[in-house]
PASEBA-1860 file (N, C-alpha, C; in nm, 3 decimals):
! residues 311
1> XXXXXXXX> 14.845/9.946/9.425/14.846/9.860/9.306/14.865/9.945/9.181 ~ 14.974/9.896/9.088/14.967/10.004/9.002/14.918/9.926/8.815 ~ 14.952/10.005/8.738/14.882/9.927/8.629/14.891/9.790/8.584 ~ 14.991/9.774/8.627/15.035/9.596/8.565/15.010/9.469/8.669 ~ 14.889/9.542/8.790/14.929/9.450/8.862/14.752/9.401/8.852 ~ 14.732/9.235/8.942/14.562/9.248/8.926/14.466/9.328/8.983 ~ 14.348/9.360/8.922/14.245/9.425/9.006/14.128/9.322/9.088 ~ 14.029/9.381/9.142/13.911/9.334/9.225/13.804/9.262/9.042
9> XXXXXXXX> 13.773/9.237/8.978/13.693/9.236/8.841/13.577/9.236/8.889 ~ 13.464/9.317/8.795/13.345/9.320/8.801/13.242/9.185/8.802 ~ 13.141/9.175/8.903/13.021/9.032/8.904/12.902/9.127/8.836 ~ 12.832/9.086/8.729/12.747/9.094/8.682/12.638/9.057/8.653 ~ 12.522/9.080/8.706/12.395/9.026/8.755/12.329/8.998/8.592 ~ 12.306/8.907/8.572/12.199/8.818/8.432/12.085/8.813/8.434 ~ 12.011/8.844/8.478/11.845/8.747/8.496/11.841/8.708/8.300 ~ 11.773/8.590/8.345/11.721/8.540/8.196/11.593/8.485/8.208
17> XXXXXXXX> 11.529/8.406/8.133/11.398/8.355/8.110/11.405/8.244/8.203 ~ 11.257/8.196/8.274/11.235/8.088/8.356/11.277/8.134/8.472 ~ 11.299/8.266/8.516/11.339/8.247/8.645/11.486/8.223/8.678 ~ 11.607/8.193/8.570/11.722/8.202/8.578/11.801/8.274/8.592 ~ 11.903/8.298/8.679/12.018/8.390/8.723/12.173/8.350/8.683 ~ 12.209/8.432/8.613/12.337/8.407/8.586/12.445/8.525/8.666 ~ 12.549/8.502/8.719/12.630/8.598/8.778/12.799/8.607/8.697 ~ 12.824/8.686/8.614/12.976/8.686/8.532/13.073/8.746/8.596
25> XXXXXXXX> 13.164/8.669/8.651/13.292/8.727/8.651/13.347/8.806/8.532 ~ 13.336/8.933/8.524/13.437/8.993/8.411/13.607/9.020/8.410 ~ 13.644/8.898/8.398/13.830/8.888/8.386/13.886/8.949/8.271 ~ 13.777/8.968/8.185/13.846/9.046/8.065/13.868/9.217/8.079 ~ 13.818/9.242/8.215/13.857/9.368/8.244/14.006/9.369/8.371 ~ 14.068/9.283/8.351/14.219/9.322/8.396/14.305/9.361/8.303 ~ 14.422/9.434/8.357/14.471/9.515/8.276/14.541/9.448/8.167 ~ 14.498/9.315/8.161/14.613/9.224/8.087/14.476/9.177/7.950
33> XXXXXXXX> 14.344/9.173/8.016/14.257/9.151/7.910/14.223/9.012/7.972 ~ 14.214/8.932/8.049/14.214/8.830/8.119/14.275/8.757/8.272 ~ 14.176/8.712/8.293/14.249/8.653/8.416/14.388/8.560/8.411 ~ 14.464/8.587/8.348/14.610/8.549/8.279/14.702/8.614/8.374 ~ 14.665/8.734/8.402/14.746/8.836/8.514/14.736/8.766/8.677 ~ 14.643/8.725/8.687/14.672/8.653/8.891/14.738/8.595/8.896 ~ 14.785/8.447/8.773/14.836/8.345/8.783/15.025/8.433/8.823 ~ 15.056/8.481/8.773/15.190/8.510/8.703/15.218/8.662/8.815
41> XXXXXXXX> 15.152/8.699/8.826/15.174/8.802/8.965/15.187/8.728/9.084 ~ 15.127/8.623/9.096/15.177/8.568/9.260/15.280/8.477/9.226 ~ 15.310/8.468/9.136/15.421/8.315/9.086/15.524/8.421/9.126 ~ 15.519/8.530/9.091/15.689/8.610/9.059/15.715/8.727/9.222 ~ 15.547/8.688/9.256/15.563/8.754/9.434/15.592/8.650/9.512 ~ 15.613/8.514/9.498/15.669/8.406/9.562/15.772/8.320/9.506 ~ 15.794/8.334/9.386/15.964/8.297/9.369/16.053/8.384/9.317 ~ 16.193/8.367/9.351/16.308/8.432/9.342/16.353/8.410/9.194
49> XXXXXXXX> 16.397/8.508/9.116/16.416/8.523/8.989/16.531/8.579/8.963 ~ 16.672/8.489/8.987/16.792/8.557/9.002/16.816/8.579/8.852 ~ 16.793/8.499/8.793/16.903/8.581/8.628/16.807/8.688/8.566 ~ 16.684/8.732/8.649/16.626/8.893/8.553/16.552/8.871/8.480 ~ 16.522/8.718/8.394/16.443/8.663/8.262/16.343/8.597/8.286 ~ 16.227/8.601/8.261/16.159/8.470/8.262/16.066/8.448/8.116 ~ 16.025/8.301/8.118/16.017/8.264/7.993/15.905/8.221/8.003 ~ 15.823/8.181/7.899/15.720/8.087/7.899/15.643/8.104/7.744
57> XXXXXXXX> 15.576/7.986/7.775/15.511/7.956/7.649/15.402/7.983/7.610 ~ 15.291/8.078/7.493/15.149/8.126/7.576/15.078/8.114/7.387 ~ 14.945/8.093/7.427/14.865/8.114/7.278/14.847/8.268/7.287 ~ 14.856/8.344/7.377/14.843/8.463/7.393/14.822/8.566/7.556 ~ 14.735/8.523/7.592/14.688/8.581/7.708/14.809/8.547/7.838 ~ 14.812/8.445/7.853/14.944/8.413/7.972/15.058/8.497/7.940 ~ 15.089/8.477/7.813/15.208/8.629/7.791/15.196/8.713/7.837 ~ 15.054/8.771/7.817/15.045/8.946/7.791/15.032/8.945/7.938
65> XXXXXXXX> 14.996/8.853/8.045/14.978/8.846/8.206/15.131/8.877/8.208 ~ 15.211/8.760/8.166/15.327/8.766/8.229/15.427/8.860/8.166 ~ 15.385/8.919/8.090/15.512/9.049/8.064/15.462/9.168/8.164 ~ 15.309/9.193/8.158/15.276/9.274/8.287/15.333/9.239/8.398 ~ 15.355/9.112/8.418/15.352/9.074/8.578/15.520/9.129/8.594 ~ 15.614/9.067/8.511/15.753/9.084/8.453/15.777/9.261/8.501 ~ 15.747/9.312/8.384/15.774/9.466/8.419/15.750/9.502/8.549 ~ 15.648/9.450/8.599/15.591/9.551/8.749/15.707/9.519/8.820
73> XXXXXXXX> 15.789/9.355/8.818/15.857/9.322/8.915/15.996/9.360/8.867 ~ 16.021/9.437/8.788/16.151/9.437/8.719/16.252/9.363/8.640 ~ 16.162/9.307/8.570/16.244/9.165/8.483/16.181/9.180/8.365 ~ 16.258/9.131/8.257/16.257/9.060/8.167/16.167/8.967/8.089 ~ 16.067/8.967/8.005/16.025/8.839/7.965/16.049/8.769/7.844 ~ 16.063/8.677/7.805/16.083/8.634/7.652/15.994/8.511/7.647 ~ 15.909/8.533/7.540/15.815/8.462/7.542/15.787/8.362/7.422 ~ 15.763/8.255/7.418/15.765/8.138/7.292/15.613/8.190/7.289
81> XXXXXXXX> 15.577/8.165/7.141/15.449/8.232/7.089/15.411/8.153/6.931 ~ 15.291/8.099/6.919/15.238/8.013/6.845/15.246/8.098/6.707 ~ 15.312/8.048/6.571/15.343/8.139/6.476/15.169/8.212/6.446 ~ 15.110/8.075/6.451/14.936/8.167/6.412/14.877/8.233/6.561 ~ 14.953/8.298/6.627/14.880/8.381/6.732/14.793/8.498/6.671 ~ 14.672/8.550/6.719/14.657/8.653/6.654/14.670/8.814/6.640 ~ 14.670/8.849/6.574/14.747/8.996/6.577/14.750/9.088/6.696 ~ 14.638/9.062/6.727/14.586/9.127/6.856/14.684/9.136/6.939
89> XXXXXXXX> 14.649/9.002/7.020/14.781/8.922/7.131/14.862/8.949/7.134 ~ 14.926/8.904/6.970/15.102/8.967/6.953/15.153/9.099/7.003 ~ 15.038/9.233/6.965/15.053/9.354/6.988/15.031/9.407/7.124 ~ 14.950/9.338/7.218/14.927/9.332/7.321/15.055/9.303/7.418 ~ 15.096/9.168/7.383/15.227/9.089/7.462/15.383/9.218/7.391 ~ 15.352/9.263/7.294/15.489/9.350/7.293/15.440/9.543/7.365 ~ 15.339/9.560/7.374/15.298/9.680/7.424/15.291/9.647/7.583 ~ 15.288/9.517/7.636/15.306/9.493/7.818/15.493/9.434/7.836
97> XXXXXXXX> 15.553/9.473/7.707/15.704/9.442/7.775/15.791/9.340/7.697 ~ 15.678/9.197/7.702/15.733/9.097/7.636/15.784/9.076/7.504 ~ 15.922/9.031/7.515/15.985/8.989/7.396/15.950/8.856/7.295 ~ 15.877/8.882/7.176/15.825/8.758/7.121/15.899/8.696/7.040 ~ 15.906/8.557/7.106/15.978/8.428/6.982/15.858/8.341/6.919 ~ 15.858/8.423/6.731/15.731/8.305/6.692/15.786/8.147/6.655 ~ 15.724/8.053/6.722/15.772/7.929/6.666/15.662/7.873/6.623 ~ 15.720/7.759/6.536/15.626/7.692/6.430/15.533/7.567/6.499
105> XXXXXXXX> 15.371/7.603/6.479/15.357/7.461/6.561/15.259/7.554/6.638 ~ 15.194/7.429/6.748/15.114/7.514/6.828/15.168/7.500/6.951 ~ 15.097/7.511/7.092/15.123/7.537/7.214/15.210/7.463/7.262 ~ 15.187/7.346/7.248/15.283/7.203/7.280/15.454/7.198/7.201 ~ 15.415/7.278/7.110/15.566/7.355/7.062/15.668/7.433/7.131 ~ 15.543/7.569/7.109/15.617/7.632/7.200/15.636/7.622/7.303 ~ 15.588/7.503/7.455/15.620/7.541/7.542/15.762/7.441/7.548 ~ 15.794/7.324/7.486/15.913/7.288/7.448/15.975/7.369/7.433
113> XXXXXXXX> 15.981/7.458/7.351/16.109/7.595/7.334/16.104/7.658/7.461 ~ 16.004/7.680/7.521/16.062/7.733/7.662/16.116/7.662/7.739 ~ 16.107/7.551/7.737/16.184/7.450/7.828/16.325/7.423/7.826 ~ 16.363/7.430/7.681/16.505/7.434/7.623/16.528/7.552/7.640 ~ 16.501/7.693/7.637/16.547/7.836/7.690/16.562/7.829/7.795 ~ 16.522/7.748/7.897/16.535/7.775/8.065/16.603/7.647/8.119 ~ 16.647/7.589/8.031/16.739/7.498/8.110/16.870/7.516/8.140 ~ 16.945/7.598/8.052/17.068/7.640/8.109/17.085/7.762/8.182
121> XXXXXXXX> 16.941/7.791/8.289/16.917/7.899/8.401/16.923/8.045/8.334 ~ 16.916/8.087/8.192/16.908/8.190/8.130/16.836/8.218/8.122 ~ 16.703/8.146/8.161/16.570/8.220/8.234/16.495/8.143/8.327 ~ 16.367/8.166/8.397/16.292/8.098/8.461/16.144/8.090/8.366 ~ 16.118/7.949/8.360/16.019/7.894/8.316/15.883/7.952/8.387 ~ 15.805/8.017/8.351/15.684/8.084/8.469/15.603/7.967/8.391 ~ 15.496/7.858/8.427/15.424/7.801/8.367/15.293/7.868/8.335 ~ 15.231/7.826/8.223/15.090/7.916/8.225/14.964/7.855/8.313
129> XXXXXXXX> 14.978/7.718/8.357/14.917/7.723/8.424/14.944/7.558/8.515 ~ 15.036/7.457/8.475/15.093/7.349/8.556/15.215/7.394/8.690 ~ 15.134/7.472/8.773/15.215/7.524/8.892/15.142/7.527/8.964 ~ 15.149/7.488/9.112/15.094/7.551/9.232/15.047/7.688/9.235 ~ 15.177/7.798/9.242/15.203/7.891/9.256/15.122/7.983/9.136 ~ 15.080/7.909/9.062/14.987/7.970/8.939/14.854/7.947/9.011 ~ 14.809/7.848/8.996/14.685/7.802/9.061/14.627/7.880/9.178 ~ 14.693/7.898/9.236/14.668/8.012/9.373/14.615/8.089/9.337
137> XXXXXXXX> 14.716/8.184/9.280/14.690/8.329/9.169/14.547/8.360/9.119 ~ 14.489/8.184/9.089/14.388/8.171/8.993/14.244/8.166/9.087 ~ 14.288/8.097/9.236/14.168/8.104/9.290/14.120/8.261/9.381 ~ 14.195/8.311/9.351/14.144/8.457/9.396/13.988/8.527/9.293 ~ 14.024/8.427/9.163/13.838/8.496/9.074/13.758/8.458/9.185 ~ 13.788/8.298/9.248/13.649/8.242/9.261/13.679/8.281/9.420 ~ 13.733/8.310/9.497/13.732/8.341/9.642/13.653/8.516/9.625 ~ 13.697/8.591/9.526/13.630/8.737/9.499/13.456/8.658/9.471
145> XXXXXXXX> 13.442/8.621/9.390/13.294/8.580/9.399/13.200/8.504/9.526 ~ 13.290/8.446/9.567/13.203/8.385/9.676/13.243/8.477/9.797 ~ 13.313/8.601/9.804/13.279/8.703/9.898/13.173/8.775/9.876 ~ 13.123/8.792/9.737/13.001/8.873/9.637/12.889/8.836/9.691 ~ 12.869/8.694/9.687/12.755/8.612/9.673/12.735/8.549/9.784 ~ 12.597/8.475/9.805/12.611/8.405/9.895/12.592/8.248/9.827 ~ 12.664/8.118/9.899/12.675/8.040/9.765/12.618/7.899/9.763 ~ 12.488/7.951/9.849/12.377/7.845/9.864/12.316/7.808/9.717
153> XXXXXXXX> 12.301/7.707/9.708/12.229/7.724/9.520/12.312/7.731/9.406 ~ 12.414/7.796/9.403/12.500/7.796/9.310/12.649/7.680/9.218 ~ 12.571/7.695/9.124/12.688/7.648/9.006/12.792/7.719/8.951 ~ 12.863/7.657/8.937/12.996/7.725/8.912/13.087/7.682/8.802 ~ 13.026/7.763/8.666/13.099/7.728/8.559/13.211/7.776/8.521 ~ 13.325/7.700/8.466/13.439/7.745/8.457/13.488/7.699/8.290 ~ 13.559/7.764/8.227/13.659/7.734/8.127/13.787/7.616/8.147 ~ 13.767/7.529/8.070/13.903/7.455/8.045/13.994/7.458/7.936
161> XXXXXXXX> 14.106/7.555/7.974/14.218/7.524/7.863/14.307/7.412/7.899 ~ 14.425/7.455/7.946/14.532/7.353/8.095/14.506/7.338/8.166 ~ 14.393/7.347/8.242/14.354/7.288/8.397/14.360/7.374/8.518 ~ 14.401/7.497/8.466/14.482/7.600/8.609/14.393/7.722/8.654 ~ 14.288/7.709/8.579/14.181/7.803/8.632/14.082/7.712/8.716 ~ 14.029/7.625/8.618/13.941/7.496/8.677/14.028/7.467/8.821 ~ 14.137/7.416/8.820/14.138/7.395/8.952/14.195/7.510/9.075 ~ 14.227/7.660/9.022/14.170/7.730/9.088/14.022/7.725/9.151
169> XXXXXXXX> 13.921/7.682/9.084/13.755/7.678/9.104/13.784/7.561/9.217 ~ 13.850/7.463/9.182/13.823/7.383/9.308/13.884/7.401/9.443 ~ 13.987/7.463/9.465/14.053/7.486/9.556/13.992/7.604/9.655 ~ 13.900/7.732/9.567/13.773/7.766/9.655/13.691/7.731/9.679 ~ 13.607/7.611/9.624/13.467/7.634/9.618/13.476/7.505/9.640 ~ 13.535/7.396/9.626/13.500/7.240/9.717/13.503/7.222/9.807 ~ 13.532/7.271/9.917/13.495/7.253/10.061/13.335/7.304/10.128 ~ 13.316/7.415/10.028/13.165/7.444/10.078/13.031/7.334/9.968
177> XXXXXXXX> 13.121/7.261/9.892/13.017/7.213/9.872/12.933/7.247/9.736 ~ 13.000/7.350/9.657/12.986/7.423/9.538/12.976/7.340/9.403 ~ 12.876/7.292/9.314/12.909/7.193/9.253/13.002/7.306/9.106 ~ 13.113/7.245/9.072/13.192/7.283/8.971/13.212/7.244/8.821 ~ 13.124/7.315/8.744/13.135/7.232/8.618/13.252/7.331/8.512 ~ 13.338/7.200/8.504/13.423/7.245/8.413/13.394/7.226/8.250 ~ 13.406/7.355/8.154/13.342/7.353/8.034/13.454/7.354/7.904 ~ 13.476/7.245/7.855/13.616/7.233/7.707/13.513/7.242/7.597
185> XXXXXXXX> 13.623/7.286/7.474/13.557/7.303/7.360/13.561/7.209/7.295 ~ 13.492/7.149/7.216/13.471/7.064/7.101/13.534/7.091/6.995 ~ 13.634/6.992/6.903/13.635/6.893/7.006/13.735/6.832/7.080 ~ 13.802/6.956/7.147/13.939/6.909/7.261/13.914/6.895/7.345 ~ 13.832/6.793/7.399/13.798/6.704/7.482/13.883/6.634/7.539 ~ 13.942/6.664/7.664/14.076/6.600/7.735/14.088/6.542/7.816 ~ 13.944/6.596/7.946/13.911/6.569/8.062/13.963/6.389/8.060 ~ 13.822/6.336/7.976/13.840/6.176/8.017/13.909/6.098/7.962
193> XXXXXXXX> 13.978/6.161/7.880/14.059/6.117/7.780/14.192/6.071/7.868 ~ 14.218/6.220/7.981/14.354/6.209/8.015/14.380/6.202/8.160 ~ 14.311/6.257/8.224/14.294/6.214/8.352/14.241/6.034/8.407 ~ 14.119/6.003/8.310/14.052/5.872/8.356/14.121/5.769/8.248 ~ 14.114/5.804/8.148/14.150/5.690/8.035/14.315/5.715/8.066 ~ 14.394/5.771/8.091/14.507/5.820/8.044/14.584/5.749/7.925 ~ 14.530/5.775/7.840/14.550/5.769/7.734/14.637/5.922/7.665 ~ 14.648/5.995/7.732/14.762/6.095/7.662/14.711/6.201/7.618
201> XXXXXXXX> 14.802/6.315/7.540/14.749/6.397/7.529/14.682/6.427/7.381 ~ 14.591/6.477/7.296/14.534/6.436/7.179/14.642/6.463/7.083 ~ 14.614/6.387/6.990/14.673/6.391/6.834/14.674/6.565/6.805 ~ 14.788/6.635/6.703/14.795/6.743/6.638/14.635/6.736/6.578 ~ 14.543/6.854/6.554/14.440/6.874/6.458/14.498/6.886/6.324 ~ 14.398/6.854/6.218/14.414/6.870/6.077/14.429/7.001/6.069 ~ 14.339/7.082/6.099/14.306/7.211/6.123/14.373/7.300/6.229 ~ 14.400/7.426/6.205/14.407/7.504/6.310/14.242/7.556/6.365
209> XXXXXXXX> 14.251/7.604/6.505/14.145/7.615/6.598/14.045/7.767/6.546 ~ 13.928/7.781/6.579/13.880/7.879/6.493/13.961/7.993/6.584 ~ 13.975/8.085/6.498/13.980/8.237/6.548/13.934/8.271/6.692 ~ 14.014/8.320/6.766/13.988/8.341/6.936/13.949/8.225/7.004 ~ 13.971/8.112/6.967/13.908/8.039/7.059/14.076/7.959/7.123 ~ 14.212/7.990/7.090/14.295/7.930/7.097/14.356/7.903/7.248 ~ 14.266/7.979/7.323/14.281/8.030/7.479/14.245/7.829/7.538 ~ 14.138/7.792/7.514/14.057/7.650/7.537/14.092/7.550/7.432
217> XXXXXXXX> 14.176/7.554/7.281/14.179/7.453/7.215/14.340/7.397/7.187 ~ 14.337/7.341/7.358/14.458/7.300/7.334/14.443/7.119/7.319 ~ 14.575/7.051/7.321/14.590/6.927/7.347/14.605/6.885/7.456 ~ 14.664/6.941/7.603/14.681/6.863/7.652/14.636/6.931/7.825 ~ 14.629/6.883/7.933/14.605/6.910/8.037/14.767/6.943/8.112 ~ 14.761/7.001/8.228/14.835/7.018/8.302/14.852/6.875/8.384 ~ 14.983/6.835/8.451/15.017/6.741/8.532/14.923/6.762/8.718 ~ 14.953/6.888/8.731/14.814/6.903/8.854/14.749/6.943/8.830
225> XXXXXXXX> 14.665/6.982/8.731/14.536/6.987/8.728/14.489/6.893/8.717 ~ 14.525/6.763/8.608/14.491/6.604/8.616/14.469/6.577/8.723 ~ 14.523/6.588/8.838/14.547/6.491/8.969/14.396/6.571/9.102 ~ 14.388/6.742/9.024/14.298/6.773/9.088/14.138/6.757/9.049 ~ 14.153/6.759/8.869/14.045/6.691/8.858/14.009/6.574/8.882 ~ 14.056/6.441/8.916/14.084/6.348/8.951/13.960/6.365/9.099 ~ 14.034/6.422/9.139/13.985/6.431/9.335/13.892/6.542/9.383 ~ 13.832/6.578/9.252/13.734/6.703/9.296/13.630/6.610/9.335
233> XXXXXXXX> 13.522/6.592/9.433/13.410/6.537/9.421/13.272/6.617/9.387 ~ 13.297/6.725/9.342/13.206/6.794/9.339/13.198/6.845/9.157 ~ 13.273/6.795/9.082/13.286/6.824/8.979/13.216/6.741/8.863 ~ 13.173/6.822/8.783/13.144/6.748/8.646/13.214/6.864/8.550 ~ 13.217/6.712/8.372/13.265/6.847/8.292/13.152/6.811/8.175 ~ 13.093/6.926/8.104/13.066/6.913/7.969/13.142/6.964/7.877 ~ 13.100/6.974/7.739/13.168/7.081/7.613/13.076/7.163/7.553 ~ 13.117/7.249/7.452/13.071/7.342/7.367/13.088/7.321/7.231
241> XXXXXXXX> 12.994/7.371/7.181/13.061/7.399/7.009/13.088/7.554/7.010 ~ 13.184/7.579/6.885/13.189/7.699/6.832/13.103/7.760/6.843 ~ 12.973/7.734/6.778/12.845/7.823/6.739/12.812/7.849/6.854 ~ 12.810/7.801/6.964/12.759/7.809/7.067/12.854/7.974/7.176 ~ 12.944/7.951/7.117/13.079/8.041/7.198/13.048/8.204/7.104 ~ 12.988/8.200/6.963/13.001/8.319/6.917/12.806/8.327/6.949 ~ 12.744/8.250/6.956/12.612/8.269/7.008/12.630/8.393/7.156 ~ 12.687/8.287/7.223/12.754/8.320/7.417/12.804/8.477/7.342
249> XXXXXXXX> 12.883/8.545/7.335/12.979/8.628/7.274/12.859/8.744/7.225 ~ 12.817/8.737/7.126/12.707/8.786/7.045/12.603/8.841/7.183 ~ 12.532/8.744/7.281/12.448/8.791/7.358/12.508/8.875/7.460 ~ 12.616/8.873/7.496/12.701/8.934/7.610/12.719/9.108/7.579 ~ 12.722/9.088/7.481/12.765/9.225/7.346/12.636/9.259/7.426 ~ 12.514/9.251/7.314/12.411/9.307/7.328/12.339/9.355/7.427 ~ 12.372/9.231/7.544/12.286/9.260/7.675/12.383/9.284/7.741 ~ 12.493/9.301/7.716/12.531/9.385/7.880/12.659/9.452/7.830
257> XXXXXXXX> 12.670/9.470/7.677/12.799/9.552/7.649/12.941/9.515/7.665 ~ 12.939/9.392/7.759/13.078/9.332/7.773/13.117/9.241/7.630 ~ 13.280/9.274/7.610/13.332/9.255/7.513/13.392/9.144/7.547 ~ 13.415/9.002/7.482/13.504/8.832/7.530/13.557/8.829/7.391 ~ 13.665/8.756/7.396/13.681/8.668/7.320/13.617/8.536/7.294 ~ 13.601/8.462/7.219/13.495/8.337/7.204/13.592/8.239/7.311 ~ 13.701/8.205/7.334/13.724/8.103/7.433/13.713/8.169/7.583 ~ 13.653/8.306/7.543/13.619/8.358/7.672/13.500/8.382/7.714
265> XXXXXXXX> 13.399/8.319/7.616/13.266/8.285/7.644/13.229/8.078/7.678 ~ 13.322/8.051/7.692/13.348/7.911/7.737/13.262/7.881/7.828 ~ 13.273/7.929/7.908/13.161/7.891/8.072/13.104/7.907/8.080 ~ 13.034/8.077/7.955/12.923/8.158/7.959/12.843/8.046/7.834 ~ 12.878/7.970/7.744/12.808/7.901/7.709/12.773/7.805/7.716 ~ 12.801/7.692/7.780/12.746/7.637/7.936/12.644/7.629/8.011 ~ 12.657/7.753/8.081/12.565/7.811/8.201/12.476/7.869/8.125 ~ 12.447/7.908/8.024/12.294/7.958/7.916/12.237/7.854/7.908
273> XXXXXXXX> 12.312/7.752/7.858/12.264/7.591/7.856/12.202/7.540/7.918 ~ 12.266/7.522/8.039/12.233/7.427/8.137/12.203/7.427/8.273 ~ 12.204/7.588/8.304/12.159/7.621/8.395/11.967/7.605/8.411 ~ 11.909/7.494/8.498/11.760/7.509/8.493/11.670/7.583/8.528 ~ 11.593/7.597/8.498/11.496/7.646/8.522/11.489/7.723/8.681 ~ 11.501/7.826/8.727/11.535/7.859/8.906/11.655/7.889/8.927 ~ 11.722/7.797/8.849/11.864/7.795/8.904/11.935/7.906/8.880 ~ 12.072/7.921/8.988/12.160/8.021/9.001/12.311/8.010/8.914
281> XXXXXXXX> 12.329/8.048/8.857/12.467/8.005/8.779/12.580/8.137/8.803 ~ 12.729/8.078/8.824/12.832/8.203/8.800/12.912/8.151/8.720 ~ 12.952/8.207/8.653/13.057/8.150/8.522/13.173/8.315/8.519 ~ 13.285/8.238/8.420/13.421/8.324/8.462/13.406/8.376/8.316 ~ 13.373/8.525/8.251/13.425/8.557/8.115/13.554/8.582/8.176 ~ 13.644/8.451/8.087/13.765/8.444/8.089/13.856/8.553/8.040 ~ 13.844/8.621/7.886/13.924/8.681/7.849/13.846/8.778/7.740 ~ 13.921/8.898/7.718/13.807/8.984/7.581/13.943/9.071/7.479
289> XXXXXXXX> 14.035/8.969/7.500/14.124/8.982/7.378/14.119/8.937/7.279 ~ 14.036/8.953/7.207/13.983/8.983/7.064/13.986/9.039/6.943 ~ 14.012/9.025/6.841/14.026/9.136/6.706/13.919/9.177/6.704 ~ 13.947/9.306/6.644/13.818/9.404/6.642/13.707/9.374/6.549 ~ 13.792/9.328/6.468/13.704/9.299/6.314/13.649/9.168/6.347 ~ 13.690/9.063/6.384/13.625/8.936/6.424/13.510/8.997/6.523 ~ 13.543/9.028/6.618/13.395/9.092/6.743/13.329/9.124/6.668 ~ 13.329/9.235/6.524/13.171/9.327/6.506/13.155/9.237/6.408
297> XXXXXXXX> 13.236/9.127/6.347/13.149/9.017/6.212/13.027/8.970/6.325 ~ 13.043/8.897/6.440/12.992/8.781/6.546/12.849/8.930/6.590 ~ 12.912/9.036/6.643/12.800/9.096/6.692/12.743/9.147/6.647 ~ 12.752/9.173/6.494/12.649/9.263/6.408/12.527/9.145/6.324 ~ 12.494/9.035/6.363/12.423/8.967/6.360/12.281/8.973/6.408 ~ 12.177/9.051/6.446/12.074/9.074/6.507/12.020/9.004/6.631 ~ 12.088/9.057/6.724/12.070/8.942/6.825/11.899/8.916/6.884 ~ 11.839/8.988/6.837/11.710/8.921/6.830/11.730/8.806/6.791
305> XXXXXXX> 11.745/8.766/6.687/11.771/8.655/6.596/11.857/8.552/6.684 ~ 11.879/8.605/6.756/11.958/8.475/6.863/11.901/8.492/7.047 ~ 11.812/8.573/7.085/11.815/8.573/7.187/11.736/8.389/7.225 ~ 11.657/8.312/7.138/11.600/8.197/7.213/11.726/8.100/7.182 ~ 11.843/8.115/7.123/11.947/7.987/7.155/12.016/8.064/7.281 ~ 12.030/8.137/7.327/12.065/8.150/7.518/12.007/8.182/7.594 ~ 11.894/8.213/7.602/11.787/8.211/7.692/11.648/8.139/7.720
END
């Protein structure tokens, strides 16, 4: 395996107050800065990529996967990219290969521009996460954890941006019986909106999404992930607030040195929540592509001063 391709990621043992156990997937230690890299490495080790290019649309992290994934395999990437991406990302996705197109608008923009780039076969559309062949990619976090663990007792919190990690989570862990709580941010709340109500995908915000959290604050769900959240029986979803994600973020720092981005404390704020009293929790730190200067505003806060809102 060489640098651009995925690794094994670190499980990290939590104990907290009451007798609670938390276990973290650390995805923000692949070489891409997130679990963004599985999806897009098995997509491009199982389909054929005759014109050399592939395209896609990313708030950040799915890029910087798929220009890694791109280079390792010898291709090309050109990537549609949200004009307010943040600096980070941008520098990230052009230091792993990828060629950036900023367009105006957010995700639901750009992945239109990739759609119109790949229709006259001048590239291949890699999705960031409405593919089979992505989804797969994705259940290798949660098949690595439940080789870790044993997964009597356990909850299994996950991040919702598009649906393609979450139903990675289900495609390991519903047959044994694993209950799966999928965790969106507030307030892009999509789950019942779009799967049960289908009522569509949400209105543009007034606002753009806070800082790092653009990974989870999208509008709309994936076409199979809908259909898998739909048929999970083992699933519930709640949400988060902000405060809650740089709370999550802030304690992670302190107690265990691991660095997230705030939509990469998604699951991790959650499972602080709502994990009871005894209970066993594993949650996915999704991603720790982050500005530097945003991380030490959030962690130079005294986390004394915050250890009783997560524990």
């Amino acid at each position: 395996m060489g640098p651009d391709t995925p690794i094994r990621t670190p499980l990290i043992r939590a104990p907290l107050l009451d007798g609670r156990l938390l276990w973290l997937k650390d995805e923000g230690a692949q070489p891409s800065g997130s679990f963004k890299l599985r999806g897009p490495s098995h997509f491009l080790s199982v389909n054929r990529i005759s014109s050399g290019v592939v395209t896609t649309a990313s708030t950040g992290n799915h890029a910087i996967g798929l220009s890694l994934a791109a280079r390792a395999n010898g291709l090309h990437a050109v990537i549609m990219v949200p004009r307010s991406t943040p600096a980070r990302k941008l520098a990230s996705i052009s230091a792993a290969g990828g060629e950036i197109r900023l367009i105006d608008g957010d995700y639901q923009d750009a992945l239109a521009e990739a759609e119109r780039f790949a229709a006259d076969g001048t590239a291949y559309l890699v999705p960031s996460y409405d593919h089979a062949d992505i989804i797969v990619g994705n259940r290798n976090v949660f098949l690595e954890i439940l080789e870790d663990l044993e997964p009597d007792n356990i909850s299994m919190f996950v991040p919702i941006g598009g649906g393609g990690l979450f139903s990675g989570a289900v495609q390991a862990c519903e047959g044994r019986g694993i209950p799966i709580i999928g965790v969106e941010l507030s307030p892009y709340e999509r789950v019942t909106r779009i799967a049960w109500n289908k009522q569509g995908d949400l209105p543009h915000m007034d606002k753009a999404p806070e800082p790092s959290t653009e990974g989870v604050a999208i509008r709309t769900l994936g076409v199979i992930p809908t259909r898998i959240m739909r048929e999970a029986s083992t699933a519930r979803f709640t949400s988060v607030e902000v405060a809650e994600l740089r709370a999550a973020c802030r304690w992670l720092w302190h107690a265990h040195g691991v660095r997230a981005e705030l939509g990469g404390c998604t699951a991790l704020a959650a499972a602080l929540r709502e994990t009871p009293p005894g209970g066993i929790s594993a949650c996915v730190i999704s991603g720790s592509n982050i500005d530097a200067d945003l991380h030490a505003d959030i962690v130079a806060q005294d986390a004394d001063d915050h250890a009783s809102e997560v524990q």
